[in-house]
N, C-alpha and C positions, 0 to 999 in steps of 0.2 A: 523635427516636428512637422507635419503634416497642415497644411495650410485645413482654416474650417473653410465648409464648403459655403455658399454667396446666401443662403435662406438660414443657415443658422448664425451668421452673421446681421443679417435683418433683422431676424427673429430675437436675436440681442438687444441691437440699437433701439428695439422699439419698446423693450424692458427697460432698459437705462435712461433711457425717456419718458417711463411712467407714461406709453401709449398705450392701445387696443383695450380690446381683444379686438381682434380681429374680425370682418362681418367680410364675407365670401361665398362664391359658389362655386366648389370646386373644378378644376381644371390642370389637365398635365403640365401645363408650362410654369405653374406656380408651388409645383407639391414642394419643392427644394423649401419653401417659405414653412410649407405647413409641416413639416417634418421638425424645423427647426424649431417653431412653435411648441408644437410636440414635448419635445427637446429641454426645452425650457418652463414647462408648465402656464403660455401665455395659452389665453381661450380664445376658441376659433367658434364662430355660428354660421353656419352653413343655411345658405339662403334659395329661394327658386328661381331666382330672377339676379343679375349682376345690379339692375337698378335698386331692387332693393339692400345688396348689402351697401351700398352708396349711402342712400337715403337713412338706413339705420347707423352709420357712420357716423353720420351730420345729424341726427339724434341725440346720438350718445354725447357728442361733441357739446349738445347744447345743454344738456343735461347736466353729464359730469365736468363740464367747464375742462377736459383736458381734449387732447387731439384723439377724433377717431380716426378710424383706419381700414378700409377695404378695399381690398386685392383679390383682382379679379384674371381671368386669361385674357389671351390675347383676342386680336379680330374683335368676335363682335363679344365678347367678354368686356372690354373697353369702351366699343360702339353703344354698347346698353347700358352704360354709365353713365354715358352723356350727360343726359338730364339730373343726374344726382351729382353730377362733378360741376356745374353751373350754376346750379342751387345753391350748393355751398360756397362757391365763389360770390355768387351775389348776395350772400346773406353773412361773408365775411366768416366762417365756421371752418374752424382747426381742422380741417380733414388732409388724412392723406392717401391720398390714390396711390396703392401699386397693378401695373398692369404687366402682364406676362406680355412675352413679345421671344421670336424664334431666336436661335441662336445667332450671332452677328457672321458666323462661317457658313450660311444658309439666305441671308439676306439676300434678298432678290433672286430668290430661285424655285419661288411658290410654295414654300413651305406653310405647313398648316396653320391657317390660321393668319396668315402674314400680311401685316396690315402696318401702316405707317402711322402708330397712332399720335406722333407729336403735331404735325400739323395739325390736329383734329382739337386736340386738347388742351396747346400752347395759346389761345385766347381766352378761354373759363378759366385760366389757373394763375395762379402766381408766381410757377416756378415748373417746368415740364423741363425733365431731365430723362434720358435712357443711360445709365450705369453698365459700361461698357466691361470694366474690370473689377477685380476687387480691390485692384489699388489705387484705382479711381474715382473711388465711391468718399 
């Protein structure tokens, strides 16, 4: 049997967790998520701004009293999160950030987009992880 690919596996965990829908703006390094989505009948809203699927995240969150969730690309897909990923840290709100980020066989060799988003992130958050494999996840 064929391993699932690493977004319809997300795209699981975050049904089984009674998370999203999803709030994003799309971007290649994330479609494996939105495919899985897809997949799975979880709903995706596509945003014009990455701050804003942040900030709609931590809405819903306060809202529906369960975890949101927006997944964004990498570089400045992340960069323009910022502000909504420290929001919800200082206001204590269920969210969870996925950020695309290039392949690890590509790291440090200027690949699009390529940007080292944990230092940036690992102080507004609670818990800033890069999921290397899927048997690491």
């Amino acid at each position: 049997m064929a391993a699932s690919p690493p977004g319809d596996l997300i795209a699981r965990a975050l049904v089984d967790a009674d998370a999203g829908p999803i709030f994003t703006l799309n971007g290649g390094h994330i479609w494996g998520l939105y495919l899985g989505a897809e997949n799975l009948g979880l709903p995706m809203f596509d945003v014009r701004h990455e701050q804003t699927a942040g900030f709609a995240a931590e809405g819903w969150a306060k809202v529906t009293r369960r975890c949101g969730v927006a997944a964004v690309t990498a570089g400045p897909g992340v960069t323009n999160t910022m502000s909504a990923i420290a929001a919800a840290w200082q206001n204590d709100s269920p969210v969870l950030f996925l950020g695309g980020r290039a392949p690890m066989s590509r790291w440090g060799m200027g690949s699009r987009q390529e940007i080292d988003h944990l230092p940036m992130v690992a102080p507004v958050t609670k818990s800033a992880h890069t999921v290397e494999s899927v048997d690491s996840a």
